[in-house]
N, C-alpha and C positions, 0 to 999 in steps of 0.2 A: 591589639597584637603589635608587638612590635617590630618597627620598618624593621626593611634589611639596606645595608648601603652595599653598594659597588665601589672597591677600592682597589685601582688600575695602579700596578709597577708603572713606572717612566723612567728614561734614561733623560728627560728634558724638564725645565721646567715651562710651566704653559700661564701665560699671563688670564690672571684674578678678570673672568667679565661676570655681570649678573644674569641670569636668564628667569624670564617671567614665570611663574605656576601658571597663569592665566593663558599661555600660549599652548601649555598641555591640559591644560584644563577641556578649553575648547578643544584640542586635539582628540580628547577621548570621546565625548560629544559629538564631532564629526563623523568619529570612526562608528560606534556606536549604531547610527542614524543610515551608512552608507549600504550600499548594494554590496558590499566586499563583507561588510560584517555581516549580512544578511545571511549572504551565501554561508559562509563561517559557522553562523549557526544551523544551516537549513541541511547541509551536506557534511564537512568536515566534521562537527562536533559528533553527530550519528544522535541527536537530540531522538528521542519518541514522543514529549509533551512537548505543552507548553514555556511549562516552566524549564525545562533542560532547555529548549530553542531561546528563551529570555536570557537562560545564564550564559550560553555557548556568545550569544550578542555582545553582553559587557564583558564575556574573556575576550574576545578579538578588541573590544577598546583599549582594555589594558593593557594588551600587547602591542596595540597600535602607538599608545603613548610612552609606556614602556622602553620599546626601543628604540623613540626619539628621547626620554630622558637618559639612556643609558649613552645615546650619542652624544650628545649635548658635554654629558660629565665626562667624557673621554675626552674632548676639545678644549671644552672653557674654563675647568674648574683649577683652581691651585693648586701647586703642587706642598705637600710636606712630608717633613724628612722624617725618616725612619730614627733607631738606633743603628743601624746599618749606613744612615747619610744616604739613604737613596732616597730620591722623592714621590711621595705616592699620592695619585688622587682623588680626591674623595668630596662629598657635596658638604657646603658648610651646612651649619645645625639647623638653623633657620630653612635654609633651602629645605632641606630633608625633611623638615613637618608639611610646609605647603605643599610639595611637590607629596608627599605622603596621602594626601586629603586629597588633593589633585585626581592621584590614582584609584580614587574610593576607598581606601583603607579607613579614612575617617573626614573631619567634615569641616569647613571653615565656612563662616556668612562672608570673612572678607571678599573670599577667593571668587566665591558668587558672585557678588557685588561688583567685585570687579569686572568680574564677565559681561554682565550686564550693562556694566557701563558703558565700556568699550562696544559692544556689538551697538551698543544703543546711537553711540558717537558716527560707527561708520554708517548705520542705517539711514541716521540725518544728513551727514554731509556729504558722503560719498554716491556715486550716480550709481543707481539700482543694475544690474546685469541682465537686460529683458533680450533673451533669443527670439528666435522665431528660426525653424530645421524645417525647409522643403526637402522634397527628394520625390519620386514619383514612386509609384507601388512597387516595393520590394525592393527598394532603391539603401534599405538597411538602415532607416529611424527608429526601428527597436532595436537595432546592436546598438548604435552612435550613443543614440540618446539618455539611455542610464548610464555611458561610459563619459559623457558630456556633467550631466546630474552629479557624479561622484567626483568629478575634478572639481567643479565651482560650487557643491553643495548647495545648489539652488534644488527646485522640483520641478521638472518636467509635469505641464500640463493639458491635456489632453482636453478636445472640447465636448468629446463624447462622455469621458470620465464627470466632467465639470457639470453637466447638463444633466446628468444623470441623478447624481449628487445634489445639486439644488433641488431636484423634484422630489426627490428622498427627506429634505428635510424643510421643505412645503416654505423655502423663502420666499421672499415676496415677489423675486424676477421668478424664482423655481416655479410657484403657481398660478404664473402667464403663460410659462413653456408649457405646464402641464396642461393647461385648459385649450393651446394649441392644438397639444399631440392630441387628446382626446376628441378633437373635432377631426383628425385628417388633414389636417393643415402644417405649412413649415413653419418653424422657426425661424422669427425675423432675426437682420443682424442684430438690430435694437435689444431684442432680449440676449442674443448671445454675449454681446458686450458688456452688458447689465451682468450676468453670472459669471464672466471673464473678471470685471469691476471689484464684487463680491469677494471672488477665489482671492486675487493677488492682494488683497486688505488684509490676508490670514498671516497670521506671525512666520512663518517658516515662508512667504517670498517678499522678506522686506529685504535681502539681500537679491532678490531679482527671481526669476523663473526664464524657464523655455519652453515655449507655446509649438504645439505641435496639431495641424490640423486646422488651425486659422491662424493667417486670413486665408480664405481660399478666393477672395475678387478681391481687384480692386476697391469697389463700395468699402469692403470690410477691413480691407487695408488703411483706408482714410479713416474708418469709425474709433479703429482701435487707435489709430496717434492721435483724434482728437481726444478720446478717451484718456490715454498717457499724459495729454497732454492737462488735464486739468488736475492729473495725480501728481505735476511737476516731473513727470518722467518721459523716456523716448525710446524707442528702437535702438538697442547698440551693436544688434549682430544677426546679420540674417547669412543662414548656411547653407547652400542648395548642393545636394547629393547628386550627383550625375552618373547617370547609366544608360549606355543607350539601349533603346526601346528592344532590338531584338535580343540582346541578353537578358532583358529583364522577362520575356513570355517564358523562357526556360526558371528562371529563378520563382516566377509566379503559380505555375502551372507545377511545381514539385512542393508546393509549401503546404505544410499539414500544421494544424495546430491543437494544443490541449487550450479546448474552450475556457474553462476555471482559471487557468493559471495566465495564458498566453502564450505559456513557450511554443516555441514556433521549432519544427523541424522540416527536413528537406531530402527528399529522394536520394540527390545523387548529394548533398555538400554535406548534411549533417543527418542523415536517417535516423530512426528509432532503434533500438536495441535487438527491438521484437520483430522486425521487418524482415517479410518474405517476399521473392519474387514470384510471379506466374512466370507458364510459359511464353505466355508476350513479351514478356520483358518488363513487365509492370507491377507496380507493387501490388499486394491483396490487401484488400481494403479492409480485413478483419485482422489484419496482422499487426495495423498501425497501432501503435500503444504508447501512453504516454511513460517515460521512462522511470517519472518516481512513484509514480499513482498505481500506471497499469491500466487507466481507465483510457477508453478508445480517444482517440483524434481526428478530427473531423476537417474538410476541407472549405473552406466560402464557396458560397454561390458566386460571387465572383471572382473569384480565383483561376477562370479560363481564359485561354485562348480569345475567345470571342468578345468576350468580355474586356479583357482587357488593354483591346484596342480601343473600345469607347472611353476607356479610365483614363489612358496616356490622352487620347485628343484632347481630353475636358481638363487633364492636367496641365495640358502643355501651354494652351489656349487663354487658363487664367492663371498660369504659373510668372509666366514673360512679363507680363504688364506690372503684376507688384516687384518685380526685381526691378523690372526697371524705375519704379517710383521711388526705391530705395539706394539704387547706385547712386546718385550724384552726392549720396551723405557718407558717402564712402563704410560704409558696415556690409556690404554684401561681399561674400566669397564662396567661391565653389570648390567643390572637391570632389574627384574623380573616385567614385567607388566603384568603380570595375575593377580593383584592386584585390590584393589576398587583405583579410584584416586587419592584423596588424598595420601594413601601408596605409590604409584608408583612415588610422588611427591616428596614426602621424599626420597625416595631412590636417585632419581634423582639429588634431591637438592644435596645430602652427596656425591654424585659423580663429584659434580663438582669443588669441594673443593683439596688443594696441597695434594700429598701422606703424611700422616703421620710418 
């Protein structure tokens, strides 16, 4: 098929720079991969398969990159003159096949190549991105933390997810945990470290990840920077979410979630669609519905009152001591999420940024 080019009037001319295909290359890649194209495809596009949810994926890449090539040629490109003598501009010829291939329309090994090499460059010399997001129950590490994932396109990993995972696919720490769990027994840190080890070896966190859920002690704080430490890597950002404790039995105590998916909804901040009140005042428990499924949502066993004063003790208790193991190397920050979201985003964002 052939391209289409974009060819902008100007009343100026604009100085000749180059700009990489390989910078939109990965541009669409990222987009492609992100929770924003997910969404894109899960909601927006109105997919009903598979394959409409795949295609709806790489239309939000192409637009993604799309309108950073369309920026780009409005800024950088040449200008040339009409029959008119005005100056118009337009992408040189060259540009417009990479940049063509770039966007999927068709296909270059250089372009690849390129890519590769370059990711390959900053994965060797550049220092890995490795988070670590406290916050106490309900404290909003499942808002942050995909909004965290999409900015530095690392993955958020979970040690329940990871532990899970390994037993699923009978590695060799997965079937130590398994022979554990099977007797009654906990999970040493040793193995968890071992499947932490494992996970972050996977090509998608050679630019770094964010651990969510360990370390939960000190012990496990020490296991995993010795661990870092023989991967050549370190701790470069630890983010604790603050909320104090009696705001959060209101935020705890209204949280409903759809088991399958996770979304999580909320009485009084974000309810279901479907949600009725009793005469108490309280929601009815057949009413709660998941908003795309339809299918019911369920609450945790701990998810109370009662409950969740033993969560915050047992938080608070081995929360302190790995902060404080990590202040003197200057990576710890806090952010106050008692905030509307967006606030708590900003803060979040400015936290992830080098010390000034």
């Amino acid at each position: 098929q052939r391209p289409c080019v974009v060819r902008i009037v100007s009343r100026s001319r604009v100085t000749r720079t180059m700009l990489s295909s390989t910078a939109l290359r990965t541009l669409a890649r990222r987009a492609a991969s992100s929770t924003s194209a997910r969404r894109f495809a899960s909601s927006g596009a109105g997919a009903t398969s598979r394959a409409e949810t795949e295609s709806a994926t790489q239309t939000a890449a192409y637009l993604t990159a799309g309108g950073a090539l369309l920026a780009f040629a409005c800024t950088s490109q040449a200008g040339k003159q009409t029959r008119e003598n005005a100056p118009i501009l337009s992408l040189p010829h060259h540009f417009d096949q990479e940049a063509t291939a770039t966007l999927g329309f068709g296909s270059t090994k250089k372009v690849e190549e390129a890519v590769a090499k370059t990711e390959d460059k900053f994965a060797t010399y550049w220092p890995r991105n490795i988070m670590i997001l406290f916050g106490p129950p309900g404290s909003g590490k499942g808002t942050q933390g995909p909004k965290i994932e999409d900015l530095l396109t690392i993955p958020q990993l979970s040690t329940g997810d990871m532990l899970r995972a390994a037993v699923a696919a009978k590695t060799e720490v997965g079937l130590k945990a398994a022979a554990v769990m099977k007797a009654g027994g906990l999970v040493s840190d040793d193995i968890v470290v071992g499947i932490i080890r494992d996970r972050i070896r996977e090509p998608d966190c050679k630019f770094g990840f964010i651990l969510d859920g360990f370390p939960r002690t000190l012990v496990q704080a020490k296991a995993l920077d010795k661990m870092l430490a023989e991967e050549g890597a370190t701790v470069t950002k630890v983010i604790e979410l603050q909320v104090p404790d009696e705001v959060l039995e209101e935020r705890i105590c209204g949280r409903w979630i759809h088991k399958k998916s996770g979304r999580s909804y909320h009485v009084k901040y974000a309810p279901p669609k479907s949600m009725k009140v009793g005469a108490d005042g309280k929601p009815i428990a057949e009413s709660m519905l998941d908003d795309e499924t339809g299918e019911p949502l369920m609450q945790r066993p701990d998810d109370t009152a009662s409950a969740l004063v033993k969560r915050l003790k047992g938080y608070h208790s081995e929360t302190v001591p790995i902060l404080d193991h990590y202040s003197p190397f200057g990576v710890v920050r806090e952010v106050n999420a008692n905030q509307d979201l967006d606030t708590v985003w900003k803060e979040v964002e400015g936290s992830l940024g080098r010390t000034k």
